[in-house]
C-alpha positions, 0 to 999 in steps of 0.5 A: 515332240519329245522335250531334252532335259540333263535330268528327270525326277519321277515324284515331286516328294521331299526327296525329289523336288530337294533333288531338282532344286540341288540339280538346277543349282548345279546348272543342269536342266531339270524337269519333276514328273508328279501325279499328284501335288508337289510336295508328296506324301510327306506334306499332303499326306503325313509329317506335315498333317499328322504334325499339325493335328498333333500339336492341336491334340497337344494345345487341347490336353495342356489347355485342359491341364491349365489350371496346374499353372495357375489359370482358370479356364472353364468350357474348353471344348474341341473345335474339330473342323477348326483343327482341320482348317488349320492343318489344311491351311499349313499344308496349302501354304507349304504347298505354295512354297514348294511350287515357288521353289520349282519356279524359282528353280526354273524347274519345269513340272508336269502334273501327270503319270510317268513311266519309264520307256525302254530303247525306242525311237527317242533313245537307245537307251532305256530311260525316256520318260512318257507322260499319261495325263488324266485328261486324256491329253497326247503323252508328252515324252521327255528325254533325259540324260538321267532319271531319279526315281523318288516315286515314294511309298503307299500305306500296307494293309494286312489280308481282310482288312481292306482299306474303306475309308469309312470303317476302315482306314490307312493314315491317309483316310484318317487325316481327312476324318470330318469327326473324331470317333469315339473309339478307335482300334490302331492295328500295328504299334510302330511310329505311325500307329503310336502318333496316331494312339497319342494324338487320339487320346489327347482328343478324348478318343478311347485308342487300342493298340493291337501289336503283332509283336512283344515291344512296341516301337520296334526298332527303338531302344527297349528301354524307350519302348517300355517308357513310351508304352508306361506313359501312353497307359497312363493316357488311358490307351490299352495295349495288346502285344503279342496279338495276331488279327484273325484272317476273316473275323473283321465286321464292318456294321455301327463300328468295327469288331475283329478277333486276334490270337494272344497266347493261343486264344482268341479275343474279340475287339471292337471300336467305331473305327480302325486303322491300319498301321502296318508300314509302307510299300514302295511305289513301284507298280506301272512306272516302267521298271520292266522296260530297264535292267534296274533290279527289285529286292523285296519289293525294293529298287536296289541301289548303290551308296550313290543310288545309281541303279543297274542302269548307269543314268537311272538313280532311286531315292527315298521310300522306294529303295527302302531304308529308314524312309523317313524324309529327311533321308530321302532328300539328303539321298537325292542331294547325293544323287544328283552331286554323283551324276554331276561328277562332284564326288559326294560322301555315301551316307552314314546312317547311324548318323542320322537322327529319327524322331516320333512326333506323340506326346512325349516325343521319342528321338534317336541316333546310333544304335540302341543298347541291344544292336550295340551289344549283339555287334560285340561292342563292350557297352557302358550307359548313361541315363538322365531323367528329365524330372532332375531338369529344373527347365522340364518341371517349369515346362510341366512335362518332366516325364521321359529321360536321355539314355547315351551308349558308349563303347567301353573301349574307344570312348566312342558315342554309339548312339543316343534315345530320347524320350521326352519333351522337346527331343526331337528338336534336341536330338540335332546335338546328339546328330552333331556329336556323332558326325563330328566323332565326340566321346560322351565326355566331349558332349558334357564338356559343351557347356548347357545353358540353365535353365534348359531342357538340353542339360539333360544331354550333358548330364547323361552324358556324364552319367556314362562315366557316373559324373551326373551332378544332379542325379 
């Protein structure tokens, strides 16, 4: 018998089960479609996790690092299975929230696999949602008068170099790691990677970065690259840029061992474990897009502003449309999704406005664009630049490393964008978020009076520094 609902969500990730409550809100009937846990990848399987063993990595160095403050500890030992217990815990209460949330909601869940059906019986229409349970239970058919597609993403890997679990590993694997190796090798210098490598080291692990291209962080500001990868050295982490991982040469016997080619010839690595870290795919295999009008580009459901398909009912959201894929636009996509099938206008996302952030030790943050994009889109581009170690706050917090760089254009005054590295700067960056939806001028940022002490002085000194005003630098 199949079941009718206003709307259905196939993936309970952030940007889906944001997506349901924002439809049950607006009155409509809503049902989520998840294979796995609610929640998805963002809080089984990355920012949460990943964030949690960060900040255990982070209490272990500075609690190493406690007699610079004056405290005498002897014996500091790491507890790996206790770190574990404590990510596994955070992510169980979270978990516990998100499904209160859909009772809450009065949203209805289905723990199975859906796929998209073409016109049939239930529907002219292409869109009914068939529902295939592990158990080998009947397929429940769900009828919607929209679907949202927020299936999400899957780690990449590169060819030869398949996904083990022991040797081997994705994100995902290494999260669930029961011991830390003592060496590992990171292929693929973007966020990922480059939490991982941070994290690493500051458990002890001897990390090498191997990067198919000359910068790390790609598609970060050069002048943050360069700092993060200064700092990350100094961590005893060892970079190849440049390197491409020779097809064939991985051996998987007591640890890892590749070859890559630098500069045209060859180097051979070897750890006790590797990942990869090469980016993410959409999830789009097997959930019925071959049965609609809905268009795949590279791999990914293209969209309009308002993440309508080809199909007028159907909506994508999220990693599988690509994009910045990051969480927070996933849902911010959905809220917009669901305001458009429900006709309350909703405004099209600006991107540049949104703030990305990497979560290693130091924190990197940013919004807009960076020096290079600006100056290759013809702006006239001034600069401000403010170290943290000018910040009375950052040298009492230990952490004085890292700066705020603030990009303007000569000509409007307009702020273009803003990169932090350094503490505290993914919390930061919300009033550098702020500024450019509310259109400030790096003038109208230093003109908002920072308390001191405080790490956020930083903001308003690079931003005067843009016009040379900086008082303490």
């Amino acid at each position: 018998m199949a079941k009718e609902y206003d709307l259905v969500v196939l993936g309970g990730g952030t940007g889906g089960y944001v997506a349901a409550i924002r439809a049950s809100q607006l009155d409509m009937q809503v049902a989520v479609v998840e294979k796995g846990e609610l929640g998805g990848t963002c809080l089984h399987r990355g920012c949460i996790p990943s964030k949690s063993l960060l900040r255990s990595a982070e209490v272990f160095k500075q609690t190493k690092e406690a007699s610079e403050y004056g405290i005498d500890t002897t014996g500091i030992t790491l507890n790996f299975p206790k770190v574990q217990e404590r990510k596994n815990r955070i992510v169980q209460t979270l978990h516990q929230g998100v499904q209160g949330l859909m009772k809450k909601g009065k949203i209805d869940v289905y723990e199975g696999f859906g796929r998209i059906l073409g016109p049939s019986i239930f529907s002219p229409m292409p869109g009914t949602v068939s529902i295939e349970y592990e158990n080998g239970d009947e397929n429940t058919m769900l009828v919607p008068k929209n679907v949202l597609i927020a299936t999400g993403s899957k780690p990449k890997t590169l060819p030869d170099l398949e996904i083990d679990g022991e040797f081997v590993m994705s994100s995902d694997e290494a999260l669930n790691m029961e011991g830390l190796p003592s060496s590992m090798i990171i292929v693929g210098g973007g966020v990922v990677g480059i939490e991982w490598a941070s994290m690493l080291a500051d458990f002890g692990v001897d990390v090498t970065v191997v990067e198919y291209l000359d910068q790390i962080l790609p598609t970060e500001d050069e002048a943050v690259a360069k700092e993060v990868e200064s700092l990350l050295e100094k961590k005893g982490i060892h970079f190849v840029k440049g390197a491409s991982v020779l097809p064939g040469t991985l051996q998987r016997e007591n640890g890892v061992t590749i070859e890559a080619e630098i500069d045209g010839s060859n180097e051979t690595f070897a750890a006790d474990k590797m990942l990869v870290s090469v980016g993410r795919e959409a999830n789009t295999s097997n959930i019925g897009l071959h049965n609609t009008d809905i268009v795949v580009d590279s791999g990914f459901i293209h969209t309009n502003e308002f993440y309508r398909t080809k199909e007028s009912h159907i909506y994508a959201i999220g990693d599988v449309i690509g994009g910045m894929q990051l969480a927070h636009v996933a849902s911010h996509e959905g809220i917009v999704a669901v305001e458009h099938m429900a006709d309350q206008n909703p405004l099209p996302l600006e991107y540049d406005k949104i703030p990305s952030c990497i979560y290693a030790n130091p924190e990197v943050a940013s919004v807009g664009l960076t020096e290079k994009q600006a100056t290759e889109q013809g702006f006239d581009v001034k600069t401000g630049k403010f170290p943290f170690k000018a910040v009375g706050k950052a040298l009492v917090h230990g952490e004085s490393d890292g700066f705020v760089k603030v990009i303007a254009d000569r000509n409007t005054e307009d702020l273009l964008g803003v990169h932090m590295i350094g503490p505290h700067v993914t919390d930061m960056i919300s009033e550098a978020g702020l500024a450019k939806v509310l259109d400030a001028t790096p003038w109208e940022v230093s003109q908002s009076i920072h308390p001191h002490p405080s790490l956020s002085e930083v903001m308003g000194e690079a931003a005067m520094a843009v016009e040379g005003k900086q008082i303490h630098g």
